[in-house]
C-alpha positions as CSV (number, residue, x, y, z in Angstrom):
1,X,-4.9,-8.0,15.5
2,X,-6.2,-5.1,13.4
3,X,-7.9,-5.7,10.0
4,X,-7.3,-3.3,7.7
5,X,-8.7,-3.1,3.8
6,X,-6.3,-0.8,2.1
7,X,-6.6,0.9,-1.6
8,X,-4.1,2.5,-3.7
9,X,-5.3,4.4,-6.6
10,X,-2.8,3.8,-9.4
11,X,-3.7,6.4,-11.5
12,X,-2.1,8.6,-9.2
13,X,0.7,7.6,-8.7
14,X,3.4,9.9,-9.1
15,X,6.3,7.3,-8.3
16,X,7.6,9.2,-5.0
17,X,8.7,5.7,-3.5
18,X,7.9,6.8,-0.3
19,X,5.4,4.0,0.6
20,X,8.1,1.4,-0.5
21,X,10.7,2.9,1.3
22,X,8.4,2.7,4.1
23,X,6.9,-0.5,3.8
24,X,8.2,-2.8,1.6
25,X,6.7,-5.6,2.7
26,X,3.2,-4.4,1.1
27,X,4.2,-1.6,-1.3
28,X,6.1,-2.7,-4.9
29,X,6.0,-0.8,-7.8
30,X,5.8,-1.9,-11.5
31,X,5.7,0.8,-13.8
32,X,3.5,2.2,-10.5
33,X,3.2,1.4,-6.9
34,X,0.8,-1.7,-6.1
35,X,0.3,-3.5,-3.1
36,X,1.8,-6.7,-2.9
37,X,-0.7,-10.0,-2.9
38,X,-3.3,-7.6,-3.3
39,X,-6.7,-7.5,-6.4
40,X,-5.7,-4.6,-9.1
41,X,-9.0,-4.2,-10.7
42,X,-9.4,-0.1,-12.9
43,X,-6.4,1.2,-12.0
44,X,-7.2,0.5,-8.2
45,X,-4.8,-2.2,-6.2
46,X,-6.7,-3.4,-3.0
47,X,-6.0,-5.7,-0.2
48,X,-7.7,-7.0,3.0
49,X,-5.1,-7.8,5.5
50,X,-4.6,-8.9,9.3
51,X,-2.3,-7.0,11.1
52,X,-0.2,-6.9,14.4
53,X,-0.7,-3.1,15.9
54,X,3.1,-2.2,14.7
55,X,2.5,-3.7,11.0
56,X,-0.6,-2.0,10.6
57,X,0.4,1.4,12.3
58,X,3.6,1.0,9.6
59,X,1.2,0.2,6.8
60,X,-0.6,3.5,7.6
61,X,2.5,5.9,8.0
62,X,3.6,4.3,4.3
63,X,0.4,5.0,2.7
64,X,-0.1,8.7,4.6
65,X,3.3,9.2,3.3
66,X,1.8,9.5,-0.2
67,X,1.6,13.4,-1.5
């Protein structure tokens, strides 16, 4: 298993979609992209996960895929 603690700072957010195309099992967007079952708290959506190698290695690409 990996742990991983991922943020995603709303603010800027440009709505590219890439992360939910991606990985929609952890990326959603409402009004901008958030991370599912994860804490927003000042614009930044945060999450502490556990994480097969594949899951997490996916969760990466999606949130590299940002510009």
């Amino acid at each position: 298993m990996v742990k991983l603690r991922v943020e995603l700072n709303r603010e800027r957010c440009i709505k590219n979609l890439n992360c939910i195309k991606i990985d929609p099992a952890h990326f959603a967007i409402k009004n901008k992209a958030f991370l599912k079952n994860g804490k927003i708290k000042d614009d930044i959506s945060s999450i502490e996960l556990d994480l097969n190698q594949e899951e997490a290695d996916n969760l990466i690409k999606a949130a590299n895929s940002c510009p």
